[in-house]
C-alpha positions in Angstrom: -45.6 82.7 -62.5 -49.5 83.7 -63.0 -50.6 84.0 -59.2 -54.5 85.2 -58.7 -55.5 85.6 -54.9 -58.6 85.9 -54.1 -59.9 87.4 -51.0 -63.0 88.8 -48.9 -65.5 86.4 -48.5 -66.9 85.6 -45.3 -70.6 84.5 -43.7 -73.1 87.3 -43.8 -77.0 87.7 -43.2 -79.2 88.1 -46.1 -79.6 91.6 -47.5 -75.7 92.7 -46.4 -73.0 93.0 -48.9 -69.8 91.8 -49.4 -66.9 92.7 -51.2 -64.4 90.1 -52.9 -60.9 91.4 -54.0 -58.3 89.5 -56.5 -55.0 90.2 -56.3 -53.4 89.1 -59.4 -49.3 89.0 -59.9 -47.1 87.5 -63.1 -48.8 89.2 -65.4 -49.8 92.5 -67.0 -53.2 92.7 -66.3 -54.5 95.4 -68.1 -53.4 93.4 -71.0 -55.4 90.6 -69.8 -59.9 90.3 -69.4 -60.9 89.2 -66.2 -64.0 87.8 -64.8 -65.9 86.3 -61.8 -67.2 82.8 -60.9 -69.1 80.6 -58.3 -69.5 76.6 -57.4 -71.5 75.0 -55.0 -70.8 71.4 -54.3 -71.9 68.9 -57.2 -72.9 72.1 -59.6 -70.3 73.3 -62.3 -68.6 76.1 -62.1 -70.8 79.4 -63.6 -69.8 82.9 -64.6 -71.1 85.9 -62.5 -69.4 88.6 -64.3 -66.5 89.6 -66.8 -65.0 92.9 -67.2 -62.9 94.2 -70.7 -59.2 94.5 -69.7 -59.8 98.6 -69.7 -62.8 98.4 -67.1 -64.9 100.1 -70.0 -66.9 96.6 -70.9 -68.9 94.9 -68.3 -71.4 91.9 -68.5 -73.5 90.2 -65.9 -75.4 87.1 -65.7 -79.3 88.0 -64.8 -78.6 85.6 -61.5 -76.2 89.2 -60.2 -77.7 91.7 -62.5 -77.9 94.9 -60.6 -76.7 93.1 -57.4 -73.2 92.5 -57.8 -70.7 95.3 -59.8 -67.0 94.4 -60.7 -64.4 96.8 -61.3 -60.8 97.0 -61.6 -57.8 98.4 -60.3 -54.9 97.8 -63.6 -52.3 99.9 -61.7 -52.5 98.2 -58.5 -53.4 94.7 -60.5 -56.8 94.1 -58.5 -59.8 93.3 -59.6 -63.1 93.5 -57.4 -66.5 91.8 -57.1 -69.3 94.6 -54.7 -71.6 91.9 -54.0 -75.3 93.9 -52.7 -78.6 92.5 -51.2 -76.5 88.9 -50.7 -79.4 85.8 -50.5 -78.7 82.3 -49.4 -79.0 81.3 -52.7 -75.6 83.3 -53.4 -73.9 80.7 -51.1 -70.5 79.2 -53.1 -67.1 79.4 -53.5 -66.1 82.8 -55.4 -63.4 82.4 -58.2 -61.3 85.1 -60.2 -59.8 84.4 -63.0 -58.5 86.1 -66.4 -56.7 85.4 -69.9 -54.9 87.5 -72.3 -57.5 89.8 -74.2 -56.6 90.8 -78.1 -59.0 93.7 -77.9 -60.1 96.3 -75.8 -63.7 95.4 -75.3 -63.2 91.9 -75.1 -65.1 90.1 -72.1 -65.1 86.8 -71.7 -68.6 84.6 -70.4 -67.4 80.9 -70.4 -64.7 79.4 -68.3 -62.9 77.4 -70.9 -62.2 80.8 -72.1 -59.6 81.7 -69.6 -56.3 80.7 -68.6 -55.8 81.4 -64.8 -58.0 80.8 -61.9 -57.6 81.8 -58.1 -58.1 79.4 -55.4 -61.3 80.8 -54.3 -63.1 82.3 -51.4 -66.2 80.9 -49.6 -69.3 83.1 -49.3 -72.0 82.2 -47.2 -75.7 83.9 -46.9 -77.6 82.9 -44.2 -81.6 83.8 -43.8 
């Protein structure tokens, strides 16, 4: 079945990075867009970041914008979040997930678009 791992997070200082790692199984990812999420406690769930199934298509909300980079690794089915210059305010849990993409460029901003979620990691930033 669908299995996404996600892995990484940790408590930090403010201003040091972090990076989170998804390892995905069940599936042929590079048929598939991916993306990243966070949650704090009594907040819903909000996208950070998507990425096209090829890596070539990449979108950020302005919350991570030139802060946080995700990539992807389709031959060893990972997908990354490089998370730079962490605040406090980045505090959550992390979430991967991903759904089948019909085309190449396709990324994917709102979770009732995808299909499979990881369990998620906790990230916390401390001043």
């Amino acid at each position: 079945q669908v299995q996404l791992v996600e892995s990484g997070g940790g408590s930090v200082q403010s201003g040091e990075s972090l990076r989170l790692s998804c390892t995905v199984s069940g599936l042929t990812f590079d048929d598939y867009g991916a993306g990243w999420f966070r949650q704090t406690p009594g907040k819903e769930r909000e996208v950070l970041s998507c990425i096209s199934r090829d890596g070539g298509y990449t979108h950020y909300t302005n919350a991570v914008k030139g802060r946080f980079f995700v990539s992807r690794d389709n031959a060893k089915n990972m997908l990354y979040l490089q998370m730079n210059s962490l605040k406090p305010e980045d505090t959550a849990t992390y979430y991967c997930a991903t759904r089948r993409s019909d085309y190449r460029n396709d990324c994917y901003i709102r979770r009732e678009d995808y299909s499979a979620w990881g369990q998620g990691t906790q990230v916390t930033v401390s001043s």
